[in-house]
N, C-alpha and C positions, 0 to 999 in steps of 0.2 A: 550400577549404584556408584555415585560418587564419593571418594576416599579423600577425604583433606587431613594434612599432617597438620600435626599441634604445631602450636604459634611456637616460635623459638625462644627462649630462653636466657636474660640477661641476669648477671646475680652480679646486684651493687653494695658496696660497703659505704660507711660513713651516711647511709641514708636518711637522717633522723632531721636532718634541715641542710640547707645552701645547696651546692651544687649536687649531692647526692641526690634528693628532690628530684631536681630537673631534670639530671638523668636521667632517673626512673621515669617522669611522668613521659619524658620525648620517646622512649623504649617503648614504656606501655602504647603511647597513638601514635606508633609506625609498625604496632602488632604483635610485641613483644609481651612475654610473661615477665616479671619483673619481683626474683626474690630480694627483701632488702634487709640489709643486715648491720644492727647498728647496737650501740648498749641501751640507747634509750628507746623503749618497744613502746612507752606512753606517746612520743612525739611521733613516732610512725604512723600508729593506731590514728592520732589525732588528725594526719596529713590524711591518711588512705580515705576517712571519713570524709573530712573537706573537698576530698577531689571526686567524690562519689565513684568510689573504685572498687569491685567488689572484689573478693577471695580468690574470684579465678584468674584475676590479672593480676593480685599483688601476695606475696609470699614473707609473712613479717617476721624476722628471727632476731632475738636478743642474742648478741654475742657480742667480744671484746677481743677488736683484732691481735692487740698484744697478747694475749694468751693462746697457743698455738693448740691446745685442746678443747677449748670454746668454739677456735674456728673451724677445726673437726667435726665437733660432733652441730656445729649449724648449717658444713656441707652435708652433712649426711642425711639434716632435715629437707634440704634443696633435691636429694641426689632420690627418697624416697620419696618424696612428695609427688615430686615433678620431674624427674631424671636430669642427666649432665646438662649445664649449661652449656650456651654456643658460646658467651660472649661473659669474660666475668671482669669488674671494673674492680682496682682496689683505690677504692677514693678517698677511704676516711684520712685524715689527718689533723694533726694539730701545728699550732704558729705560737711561742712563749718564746720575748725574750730572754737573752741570757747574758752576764759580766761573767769571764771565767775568773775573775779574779773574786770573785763571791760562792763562799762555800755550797750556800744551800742552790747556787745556778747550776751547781754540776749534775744535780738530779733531773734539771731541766734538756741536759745533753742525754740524758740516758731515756728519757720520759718519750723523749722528741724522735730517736733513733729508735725506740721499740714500737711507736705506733706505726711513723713512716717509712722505715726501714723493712724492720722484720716484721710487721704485722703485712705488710704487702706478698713477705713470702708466705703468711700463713694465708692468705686470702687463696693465692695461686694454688698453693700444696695441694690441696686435698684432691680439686678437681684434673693435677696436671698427668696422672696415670690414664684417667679415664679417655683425656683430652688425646693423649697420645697412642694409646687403643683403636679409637673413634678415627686418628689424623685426621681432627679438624677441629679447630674453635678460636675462639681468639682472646689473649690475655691484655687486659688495658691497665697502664699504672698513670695512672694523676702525678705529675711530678708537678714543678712552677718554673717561669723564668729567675727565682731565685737561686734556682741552680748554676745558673751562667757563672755569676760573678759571688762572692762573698761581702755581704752587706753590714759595716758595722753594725753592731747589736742582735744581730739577727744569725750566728753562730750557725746555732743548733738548726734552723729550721734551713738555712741554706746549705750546710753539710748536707745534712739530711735529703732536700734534695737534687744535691748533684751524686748523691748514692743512689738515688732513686733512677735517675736517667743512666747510671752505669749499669743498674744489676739489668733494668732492662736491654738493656744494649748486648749484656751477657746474655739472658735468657732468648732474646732474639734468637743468635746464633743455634742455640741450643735446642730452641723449639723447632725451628726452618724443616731438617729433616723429617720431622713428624707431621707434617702438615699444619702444624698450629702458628700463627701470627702473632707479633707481639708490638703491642701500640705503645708507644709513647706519647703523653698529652701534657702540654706544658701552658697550664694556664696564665694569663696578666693578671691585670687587676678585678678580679670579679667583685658585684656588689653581693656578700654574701652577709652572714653573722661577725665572720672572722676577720674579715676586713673593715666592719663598718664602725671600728673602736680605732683605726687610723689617721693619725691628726696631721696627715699631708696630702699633698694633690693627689690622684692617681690615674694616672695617662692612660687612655685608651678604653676606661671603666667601660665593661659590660656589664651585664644584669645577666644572674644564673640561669634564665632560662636561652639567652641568644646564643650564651657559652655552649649550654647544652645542647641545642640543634646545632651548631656546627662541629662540638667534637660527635656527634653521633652521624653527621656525613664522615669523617676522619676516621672512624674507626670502621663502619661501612662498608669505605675504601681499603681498609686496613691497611692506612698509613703508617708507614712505621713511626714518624716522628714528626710533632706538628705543634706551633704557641699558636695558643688563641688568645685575643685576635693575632692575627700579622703581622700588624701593625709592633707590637711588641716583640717578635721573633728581629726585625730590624733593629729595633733600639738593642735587643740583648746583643747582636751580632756587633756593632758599634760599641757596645758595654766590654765587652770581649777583646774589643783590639785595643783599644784604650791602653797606652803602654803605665808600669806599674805605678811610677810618680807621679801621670796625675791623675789618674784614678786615685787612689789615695786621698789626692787632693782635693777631690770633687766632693769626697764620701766620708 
């Protein structure tokens, strides 16, 4: 008698529209299960429908990555449901700008730092004991190439993620001994929701679902560090050297 293991196991945050979406759907038809974890469970319900998905490939949990017991007790719905994930993405994020010089912007630095920040370590937490029991899975964080450089106006979401590409950098390290990998994904310009309220050019635009087949080869390979497209890992590396006058000047 023939024995087939369950399909493995991907559990995505920020699901509910953009590139979370695409995640999931490139997950789900290359065979993956696909828990998805988002605060709005109406726009899930609505996707999973649209995409004619049924229950056993998609796993829908209302939780709010900033709250580090929300994302508890929606591993726990993942972890009984369906057991440990192989592959867990923490994607959600937000983009506001911010003037520090305006009072009510500072809530925007704190707003900004709890979902992309630390709402990433709650996404990781809950699954990284089991991960390391198991020695083997792999942890993916969504950071941007606004990491590279700090973009006027753009404070908080660029702090943000060049903390994002360090903690991963730390948790690499830390994960290696246990067999677990730890992705870095630094997207361009995606056409997403979030993006498409941008009243400037933007070079290289992909569409969420191109983004998403390529970082799902990236992670795959369990790349450690990868801009999608390319094409933009180039401009950031050039953004990078740019000595500090005239950058400035440019920006």
């Amino acid at each position: 008698m023939l024995v087939t293991s369950p399909a493995p196991i991907a559990s995505i945050t920020g699901a509910s529209s953009g590139i979370g979406q695409s995640m999931a759907l490139t997950f789900i038809q290359q065979g993956y299960r696909a828990a998805l974890v988002a605060r709005r469970l109406g726009a899930m319900q609505a996707w999973q429908q649209a995409q004619g998905l049924s229950d056993a490939q998609c796993l829908l949990i209302a939780a709010d990555v900033t709250d580090a017991a929300s994302m508890k007790a929606a591993a726990q719905v993942c972890l009984e449901a369906w057991g440990l994930p192989d592959v867990v993405i923490a994607n959600a994020g937000i983009s506001v700008g911010m003037d520090t010089a305006e009072w009510d912007d500072l809530s925007v630095l704190q707003e900004t730092l709890a979902t992309n920040n630390v709402g990433m370590a709650h996404t990781f937490h809950p699954f990284l004991k089991g991960m390391r029991e198991r020695r083997s899975g792999a942890l993916v964080g969504i950071a941007s190439v606004a990491a590279i450089r700090g973009l006027p106006g753009h404070a908080a979401y660029c702090a943000s993620k060049a903390g994002a590409v360090a903690y991963c950098e730390s948790l690499r390290g830390e994960c290696r001994p246990f067999g677990i990998d730890v992705v870095t994904l630094l997207p361009g310009y995606i056409a997403t929701p979030l993006t498409a309220k941008n009243p400037y050019a933007m070079p290289f635009l992909l569409t969420a679902e191109a983004f998403a087949r390529r970082a799902f080869k990236a992670i795959d390979r369990r790349t450690s560090y990868a801009v999608i497209p390319w094409q933009m890992g180039i401009v950031a590396k050039l953004m990078r050297l740019l000595p500090n006058p005239l950058f400035d000047r440019l920006f």
